[in-house]
C-alpha positions, 0 to 999 in steps of 0.5 A: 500500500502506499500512503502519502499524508500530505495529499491525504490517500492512500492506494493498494497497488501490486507488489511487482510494481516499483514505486518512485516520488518525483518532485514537480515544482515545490507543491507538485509530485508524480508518484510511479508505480511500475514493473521493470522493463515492461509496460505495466504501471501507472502513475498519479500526478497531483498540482495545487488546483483553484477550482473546487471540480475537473469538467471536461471542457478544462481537460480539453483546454488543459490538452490542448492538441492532445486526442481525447476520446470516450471521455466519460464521468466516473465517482471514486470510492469516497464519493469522488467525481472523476472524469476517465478518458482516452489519450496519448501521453508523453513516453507512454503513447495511447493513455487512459487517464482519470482526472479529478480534484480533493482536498484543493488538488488535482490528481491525474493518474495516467496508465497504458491504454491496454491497462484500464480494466487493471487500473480500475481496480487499483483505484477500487483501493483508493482512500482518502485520508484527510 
């Protein structure tokens, strides 16, 4: 399980995945989650946000350029909205992707396309903490 205090969740993930905290910025971190040498992981992105909920019209502005696709409402264990789409990523290429905000943070959590079902149910995990 990892357990992050500051951002307030905690994620059940498999144990052949590594997991690594990089820094985005003073208030920003990405967390990845992956099995060396294959493509198989995730990762969560969290920023500082304003706005108090994700919509898809500010997915598509905060894309821009970027193909989204099947962009569809999703509610999160604790009653979270969440909007699920198809993308590309950076490094990764065809993405699915699960954006939405807590506590005064927008998550964005990016894993391969061929891994949606297997991420659903790491994010059936998801707690919220604070």
């Amino acid at each position: 399980c990892y357990k992050n205090d500051y951002y307030g969740f905690a994620v059940s993930y498999p144990m052949e995945l590594t997991q690594k905290e990089f820094a985005e910025g003073t208030e920003g971190i990405t967390v990845a989650f992956q099995k060396p040498n294959e493509e198989k992981g995730f990762q969560i992105f969290i920023i500082p946000y304003e706005e108090k909920q994700i919509t898809q019209e500010r997915i598509r502005a905060d894309l821009a350029g970027a193909p989204l696709k099947n962009l569809k409402n999703i509610i999160l264990p604790g009653n979270v909205q969440a909007v699920h789409f198809e993308s590309t990523a950076p490094l990764i290429g065809d993405s699915i992707e699960v954006w939405f905000i807590h506590n005064g943070y927008l998550f964005e959590i990016t894993t391969y396309r061929a891994l949606d079902t297997w991420l659903a149910g790491i994010l059936g995990t998801l707690v919220f903490t604070k």
